[in-house]
N, C-alpha and C positions, 0 to 999 in steps of 0.2 A: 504494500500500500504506500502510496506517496505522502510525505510531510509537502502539506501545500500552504505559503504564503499568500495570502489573497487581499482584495481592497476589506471584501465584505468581514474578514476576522479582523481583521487590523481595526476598524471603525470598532468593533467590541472590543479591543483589546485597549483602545484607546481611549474607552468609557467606564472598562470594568473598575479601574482600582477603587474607586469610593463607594459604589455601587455594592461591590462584594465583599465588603468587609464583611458585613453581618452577615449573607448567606452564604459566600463560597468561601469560610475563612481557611479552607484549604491552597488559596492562590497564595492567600500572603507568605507561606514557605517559600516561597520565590526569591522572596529577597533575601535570604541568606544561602544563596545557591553560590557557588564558584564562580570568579569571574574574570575572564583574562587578562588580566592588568601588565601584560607584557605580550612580544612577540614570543607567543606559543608556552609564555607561562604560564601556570595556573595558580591560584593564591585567593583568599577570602577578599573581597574588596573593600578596602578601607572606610568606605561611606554607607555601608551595609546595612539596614534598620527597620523596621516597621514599615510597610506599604498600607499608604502611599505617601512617606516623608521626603520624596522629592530625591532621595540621594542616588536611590540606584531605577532604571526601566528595565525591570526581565516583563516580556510581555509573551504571552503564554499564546503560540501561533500553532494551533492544529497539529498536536502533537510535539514541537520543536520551540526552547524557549531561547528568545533571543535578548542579549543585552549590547546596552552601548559603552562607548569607552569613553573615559574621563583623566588625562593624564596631562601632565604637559613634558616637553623638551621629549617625546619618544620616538624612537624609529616606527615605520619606515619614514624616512626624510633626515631628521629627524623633524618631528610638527608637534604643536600643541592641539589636546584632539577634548571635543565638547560634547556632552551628551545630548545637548538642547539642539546640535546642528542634525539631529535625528528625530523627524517627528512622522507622526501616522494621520492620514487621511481613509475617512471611508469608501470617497471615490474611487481616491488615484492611487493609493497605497501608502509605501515610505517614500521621504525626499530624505536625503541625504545631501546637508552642505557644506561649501567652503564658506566664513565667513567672518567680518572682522570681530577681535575679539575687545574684552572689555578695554588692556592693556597695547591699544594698539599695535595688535598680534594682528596674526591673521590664525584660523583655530577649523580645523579638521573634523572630518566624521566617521565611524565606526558603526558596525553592526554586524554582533555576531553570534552563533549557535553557542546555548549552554553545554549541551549536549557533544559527546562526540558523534564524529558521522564515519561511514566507511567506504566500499564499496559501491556502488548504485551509479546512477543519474541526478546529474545535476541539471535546473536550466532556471535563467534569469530572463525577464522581460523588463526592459529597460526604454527611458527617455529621458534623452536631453539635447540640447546644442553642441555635438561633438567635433562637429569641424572649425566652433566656431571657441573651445578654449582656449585659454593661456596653454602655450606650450611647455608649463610648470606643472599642469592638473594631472594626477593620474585615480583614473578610479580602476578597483580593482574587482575581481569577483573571483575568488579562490578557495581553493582547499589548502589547510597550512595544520603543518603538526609543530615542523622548525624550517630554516635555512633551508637544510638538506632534501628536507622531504615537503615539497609544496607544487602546485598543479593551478597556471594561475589563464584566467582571461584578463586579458587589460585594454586600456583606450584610454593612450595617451602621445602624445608629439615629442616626447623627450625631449627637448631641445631642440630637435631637429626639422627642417624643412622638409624633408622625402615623400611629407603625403600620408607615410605612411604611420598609421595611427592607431590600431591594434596590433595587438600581440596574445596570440595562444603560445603557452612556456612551460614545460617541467622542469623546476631549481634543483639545484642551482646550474642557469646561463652561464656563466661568468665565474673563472679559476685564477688565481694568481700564480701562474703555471712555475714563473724565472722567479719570485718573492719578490719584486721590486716594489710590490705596494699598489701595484696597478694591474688588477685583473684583465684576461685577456677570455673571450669566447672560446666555448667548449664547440672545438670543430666539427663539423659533420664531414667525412673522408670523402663521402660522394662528391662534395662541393666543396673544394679547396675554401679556405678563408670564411666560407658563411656559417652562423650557429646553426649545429645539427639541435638543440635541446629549445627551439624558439621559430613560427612562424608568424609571419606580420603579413600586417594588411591594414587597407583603408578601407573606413566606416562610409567614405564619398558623405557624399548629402543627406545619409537615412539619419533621421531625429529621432525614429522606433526601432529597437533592436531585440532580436532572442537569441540567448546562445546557451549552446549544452555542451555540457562536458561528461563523458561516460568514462566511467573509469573501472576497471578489470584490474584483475591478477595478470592477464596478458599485454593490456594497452593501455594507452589515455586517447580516445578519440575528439576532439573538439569541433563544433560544426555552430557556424553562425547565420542567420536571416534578417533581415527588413521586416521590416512589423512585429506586433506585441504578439505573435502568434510560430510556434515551427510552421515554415513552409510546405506544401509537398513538393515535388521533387527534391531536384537538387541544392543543398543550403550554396546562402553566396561565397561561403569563409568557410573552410573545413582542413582540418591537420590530423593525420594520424601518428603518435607519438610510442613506438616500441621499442625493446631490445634491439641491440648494433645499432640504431642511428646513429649515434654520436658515441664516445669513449664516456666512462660509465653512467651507461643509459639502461639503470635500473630501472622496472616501473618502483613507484612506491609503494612499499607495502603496511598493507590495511591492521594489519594483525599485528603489527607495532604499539595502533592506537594512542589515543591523542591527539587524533584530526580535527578540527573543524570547520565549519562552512564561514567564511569570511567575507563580508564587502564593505568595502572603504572606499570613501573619498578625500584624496591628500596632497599636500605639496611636495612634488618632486627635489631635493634637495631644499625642503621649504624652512628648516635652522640652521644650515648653513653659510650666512652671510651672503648669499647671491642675490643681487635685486629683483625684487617683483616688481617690477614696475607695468600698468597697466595692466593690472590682475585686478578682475573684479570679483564679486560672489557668486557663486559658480552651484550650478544643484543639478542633481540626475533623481530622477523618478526610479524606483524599482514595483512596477506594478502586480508581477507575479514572480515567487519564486515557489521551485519545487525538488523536493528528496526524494528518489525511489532510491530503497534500497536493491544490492542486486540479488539475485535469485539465479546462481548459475550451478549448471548440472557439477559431479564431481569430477575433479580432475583425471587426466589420462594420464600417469604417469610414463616416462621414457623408458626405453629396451636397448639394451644392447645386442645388436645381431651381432658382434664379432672384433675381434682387435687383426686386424692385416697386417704381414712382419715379413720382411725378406726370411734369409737362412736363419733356421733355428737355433745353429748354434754359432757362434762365433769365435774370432781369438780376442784375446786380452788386448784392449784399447781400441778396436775396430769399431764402426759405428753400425748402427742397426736403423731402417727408415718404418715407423708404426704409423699405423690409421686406424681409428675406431670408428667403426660404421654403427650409428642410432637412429633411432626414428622413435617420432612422439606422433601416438594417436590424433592429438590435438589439432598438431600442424606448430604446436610451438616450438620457438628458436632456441637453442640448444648452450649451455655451453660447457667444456671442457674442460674438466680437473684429473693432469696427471701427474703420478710419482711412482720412485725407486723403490718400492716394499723394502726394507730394511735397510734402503740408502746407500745399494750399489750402484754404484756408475753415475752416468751424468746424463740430464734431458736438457734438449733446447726443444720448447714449446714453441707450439702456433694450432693453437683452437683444435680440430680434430686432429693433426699432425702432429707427430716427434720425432725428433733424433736422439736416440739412447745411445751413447759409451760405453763400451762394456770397460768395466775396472781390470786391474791389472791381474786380478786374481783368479784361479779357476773354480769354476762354479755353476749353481743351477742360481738363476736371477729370476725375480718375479717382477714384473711391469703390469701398474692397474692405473685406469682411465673410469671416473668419476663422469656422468652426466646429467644436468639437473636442468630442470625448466622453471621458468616464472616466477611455478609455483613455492617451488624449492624439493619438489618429490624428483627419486633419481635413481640410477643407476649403477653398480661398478661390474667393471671386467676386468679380467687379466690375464696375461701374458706370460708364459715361461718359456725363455732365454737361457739354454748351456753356453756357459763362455770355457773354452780349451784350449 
């Protein structure tokens, strides 16, 4: 069943607090719920008390309870972030805004699941002027546990002129491969130079957007449309994000836990010292969001049919050329773990290939080749090698 965001709960969610005191006094446990007071922290929130005292909004959405953020000086940016720049409409849903702050700040918005989330479908229905922000704004819509492990839709200008103004991404883009302090893009081999962990694209002229994000133990799929509605056919904006696209291009895994569903609206570099100039107050609509989780058959785990080996036996320091031949019912991408059984000789790897050394000594050698999928269920084989 899907957790659904809608105009029509939000309008009650956004009446209930004084209302249900006296009947539903089971809402007010809400407010001493866990609250993320960091990226991907979790910690009791320090303004935490009696609903409806104004300190904290968990508002209780069709299964899935969401709060906002109240910090200041935090990353991303780093930005000072307001819980008031989040409010609910019955109509139109949530806005979410940029806007000036008391301190002649400028002050950020957050909104996020109490809840963790795992596996399933994501998808957001969205409105606002997106051709026409500061090329400072970035709003986000993501799945975030930490750094490492996050799955994001974005629409924003970077700085940059190209047009181009979203971005579907699995994190981390971005490694500081030489340490010099300036991260460089995680390559994808197919395309020399461009990020394999990141596709972009322009929103053009659409002011109404939907985008879904599905996410498996095998993939992350991302697919975007025009209108507050998924299209049929074919969407305008679509990425398939797997295993090998890029160097480690794990998917993220669910069973970690610790996920949750995130959307923010924030300034890019906006505590930084860069000038805003000609930045005004800025607001995106989120008129529908929705959680399915997934429901997927059980996994097929991998077989090995065989490890392929020149002569079976060898002399002392000769090399040996192996292959392990598998196959995954699934059809998923495979990868390769081999070693020495008791650490004779020497391998030089390369995915289902190796080159064994036999050691100086004579002997029966055993050579095993691990293969595991996605999931992490696998396989091992092995080998025996007379060295003489």
């Amino acid at each position: 069943m899907a957790t659904r965001l809608r105009a029509d709960s939000l309008g009650q969610a956004l009446m209930w607090p004084r209302l249900c005191q006296a009947v539903r006094p089971g809402l007010l446990t809400l407010a001493l719920a866990p609250c993320l007071v960091g990226r991907g922290a979790v910690a009791a929130h320090p303004g935490a008390g009696p609903w409806p005292d104004g300190s904290r909004w968990p508002a209780h959405l069709r299964g899935l309870h969401f709060e906002t953020r109240h910090q200041a000086n935090e990353g991303p940016g780093p930005n000072d972030w307001d819980r008031a720049n989040v409010s609910l409409h019955p109509e139109r849903g949530a806005r979410l805004r940029i806007a000036p702050g008391a301190a002649g700040n400028w002050t950020c918005a957050e909104l996020i699941t109490s809840e963790t989330v795992g596996y399933g479908t994501y998808t957001w229905s969205i409105s606002g002027d997106f051709d026409q922000w500061h090329r400072r704004v970035v709003l986000g819509m993501f799945i975030y546990r930490d750094d490492e492990h996050e799955m994001d839709v974005e629409i924003s200008k970077w700085f940059s002129e190209s047009g181009l103004n979203g971005q579907f991404a699995v994190q981390p883009v971005w490694r500081d491969y030489d340490g010099d302090g300036e991260p460089e893009p995680v390559a994808d081999p197919a395309r020399t130079g461009q990020p394999g962990k990141r596709h972009l694209f322009s929103t053009g002229a659409h002011h109404e957007l939907t985008f879904r994000l599905r996410w498996t133990p095998r993939r992350v799929e991302f697919a975007g449309w025009a209108g507050r509605e998924p299209a049929d056919g074919d969407s305008l904006w679509h990425w398939t994000y797997r295993p090998g696209l890029a160097p480690d291009a794990d998917i993220p895994n669910a069973e970690l836990g610790g996920y949750h569903a995130d959307m923010n609206l924030w300034l890019f570099r906006g505590g930084d010292g860069y000038p805003l100039d000609r930045l005004e107050p800025t607001e995106v609509w989120v008129h529908d969001f929705t959680y399915e989780p997934l429901a997927s058959p059980p996994n097929a785990p991998p077989r090995i049919r065989g490890i392929e080996t020149g002569p079976a036996a060898v002399r002392p320091g000769e090399t040996v050329r192996l292959r392990c031949e598998a196959q995954d019912p699934d059809a998923d991408p495979l990868r390769y773990f081999w070693s020495a059984v008791g650490g004779g000789g020497e391998l030089e790897v390369a995915g289902q290939r190796a080159v064994w050394r036999a050691p100086t000594r004579s002997g029966r050698y055993s050579i095993a080749c691990e293969v595991r999928d996605p999931v992490g269920d696998h396989d091992v084989g092995r080998i025996a090698i007379d060295v003489r």
